[in-house]
C-alpha positions in Angstrom: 91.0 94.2 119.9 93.2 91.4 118.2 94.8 92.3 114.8 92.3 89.3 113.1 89.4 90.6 114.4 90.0 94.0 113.1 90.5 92.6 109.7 87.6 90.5 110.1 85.2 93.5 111.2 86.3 96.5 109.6 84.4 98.1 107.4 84.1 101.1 105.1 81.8 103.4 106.6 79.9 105.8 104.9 77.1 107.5 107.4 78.8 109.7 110.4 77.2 110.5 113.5 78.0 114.7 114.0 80.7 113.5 117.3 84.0 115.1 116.1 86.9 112.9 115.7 89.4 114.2 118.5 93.3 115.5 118.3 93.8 112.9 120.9 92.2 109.8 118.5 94.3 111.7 115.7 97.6 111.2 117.2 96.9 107.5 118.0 96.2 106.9 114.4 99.3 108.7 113.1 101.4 107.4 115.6 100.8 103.5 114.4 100.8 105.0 111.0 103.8 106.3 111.2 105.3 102.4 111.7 103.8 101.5 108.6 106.9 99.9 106.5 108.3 101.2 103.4 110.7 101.2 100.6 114.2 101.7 102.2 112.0 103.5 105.0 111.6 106.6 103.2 108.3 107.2 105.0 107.0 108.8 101.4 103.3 109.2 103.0 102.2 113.2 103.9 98.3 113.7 105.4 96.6 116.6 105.5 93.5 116.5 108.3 90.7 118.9 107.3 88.6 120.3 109.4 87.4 123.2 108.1 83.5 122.7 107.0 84.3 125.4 103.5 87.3 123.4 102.5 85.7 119.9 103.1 82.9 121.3 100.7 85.2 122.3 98.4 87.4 119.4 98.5 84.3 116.5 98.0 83.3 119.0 95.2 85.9 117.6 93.5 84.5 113.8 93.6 83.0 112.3 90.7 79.2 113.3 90.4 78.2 109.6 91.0 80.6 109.2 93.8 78.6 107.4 97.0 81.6 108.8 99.2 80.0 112.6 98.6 77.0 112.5 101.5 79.3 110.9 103.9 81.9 113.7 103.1 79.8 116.0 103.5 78.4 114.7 107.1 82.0 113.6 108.1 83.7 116.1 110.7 87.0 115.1 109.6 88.8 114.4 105.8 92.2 113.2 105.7 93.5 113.6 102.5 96.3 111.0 102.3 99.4 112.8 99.7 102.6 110.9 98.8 106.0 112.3 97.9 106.8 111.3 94.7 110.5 110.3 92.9 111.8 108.8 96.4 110.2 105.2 96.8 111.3 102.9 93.9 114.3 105.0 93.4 117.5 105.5 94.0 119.1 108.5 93.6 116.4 110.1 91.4 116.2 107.5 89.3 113.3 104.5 89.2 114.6 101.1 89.8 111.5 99.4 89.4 109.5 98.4 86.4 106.6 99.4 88.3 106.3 103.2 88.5 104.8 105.0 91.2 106.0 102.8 94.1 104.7 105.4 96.4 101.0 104.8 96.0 102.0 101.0 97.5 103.7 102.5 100.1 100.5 104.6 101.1 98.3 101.9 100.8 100.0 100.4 103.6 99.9 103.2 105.9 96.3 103.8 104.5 95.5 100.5 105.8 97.1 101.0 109.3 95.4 103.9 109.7 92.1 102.3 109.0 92.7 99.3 111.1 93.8 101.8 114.0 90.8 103.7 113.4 88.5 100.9 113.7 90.1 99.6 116.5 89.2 103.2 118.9 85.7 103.0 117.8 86.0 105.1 114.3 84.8 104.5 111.0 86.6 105.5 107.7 86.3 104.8 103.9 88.8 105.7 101.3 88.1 107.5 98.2 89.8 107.4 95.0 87.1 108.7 92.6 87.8 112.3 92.4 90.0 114.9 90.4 93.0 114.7 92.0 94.4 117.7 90.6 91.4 120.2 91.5 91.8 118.8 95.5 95.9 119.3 94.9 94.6 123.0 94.2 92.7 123.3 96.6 94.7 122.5 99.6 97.9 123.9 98.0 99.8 120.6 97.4 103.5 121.6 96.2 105.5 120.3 93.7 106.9 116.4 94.3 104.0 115.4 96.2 100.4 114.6 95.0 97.0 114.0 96.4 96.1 109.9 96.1 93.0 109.3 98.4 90.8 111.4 101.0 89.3 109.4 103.9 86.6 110.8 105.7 87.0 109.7 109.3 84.1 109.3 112.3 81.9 107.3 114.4 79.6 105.3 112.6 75.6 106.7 112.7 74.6 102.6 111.7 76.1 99.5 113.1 78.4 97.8 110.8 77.3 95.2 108.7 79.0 91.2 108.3 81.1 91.8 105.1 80.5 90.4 101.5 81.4 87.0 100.9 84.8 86.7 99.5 86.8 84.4 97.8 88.3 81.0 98.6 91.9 81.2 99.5 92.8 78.3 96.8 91.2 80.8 94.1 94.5 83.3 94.2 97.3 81.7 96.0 99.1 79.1 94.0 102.5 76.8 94.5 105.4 77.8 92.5 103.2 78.6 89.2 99.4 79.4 88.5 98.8 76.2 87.6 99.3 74.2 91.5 97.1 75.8 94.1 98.3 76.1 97.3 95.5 75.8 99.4 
């Protein structure tokens, strides 16, 4: 699959078929993850794969109420809850060098995105959720101190074939030339 078309095609996927995701799928995933760039390579990203049917109950308990992640939870054999080390990306020597804190959640998002682009490209669908209580799924799977919980992905094969995506904008409606007033495109 070319790197376009995966962009192109994938999809968050919210309806699992009961086919377990396998070790072997897993450690293709991590392995392009783990290429993902990041500030001064420090590689803040941690993930957690649950398997365990008790703890995934407990952990999409922890999802907002009107969540539309919690059925496909539920149904999913897999969660990966995606953690990040914190005080090490933006810094330098303890210290934030950027006036944007939290540097680490940009870094994730980019191995967050890898994963799901691998993922999609050996046949698996994932969908990332942010709309939870962090802090109650940090407690649950034991997250220590420096590191915290930002999204959980639940991770399968898709039980519905994937839909054409939602129209989207224009390039020439957010890149611009020099200043927001010249458009590029």
């Amino acid at each position: 699959m070319e790197l376009q078309e995966a962009i192109l095609k994938r999809r968050s996927v919210r309806k699992f078929t009961e086919e377990n995701v396998t070790d072997e799928e897993l450690r293709q995933i991590f392995e392009a993850v783990r290429w993902s760039p990041s500030w001064a390579n420090t590689q803040t990203w941690e993930f957690i794969i649950v398997r365990d049917r008790a703890l995934i109950e407990k952990i999409t308990a922890t999802y907002s109420e009107k969540n539309p992640a919690v059925k496909c939870s539920l149904a999913a054999s897999t969660l990966i809850v995606a953690c990040a080390k914190t005080g090490i990306s933006g810094c330098y020597g303890g210290k934030e060098l950027t006036s944007i804190k939290n540097w680490e959640i940009f870094d994730l998002g980019i191995a967050v995105q890898t994963l799901c682009l691998k993922a999609h490209e050996l046949g698996l669908g994932t969908v990332i959720v942010g709309l939870m209580n962090h802090e109650a799924c940090e407690k649950i799977i034991g997250i220590p101190e420096g590191r915290k919980v930002i999204a959980v992905i639940p991770i399968g094969r898709s039980a519905t074939p994937l839909k054409e995506g939602p129209a989207r904008k224009p390039v020439s409606e957010f890149v611009y030339l020099n200043s927001f007033d010249k458009g590029m495109f």
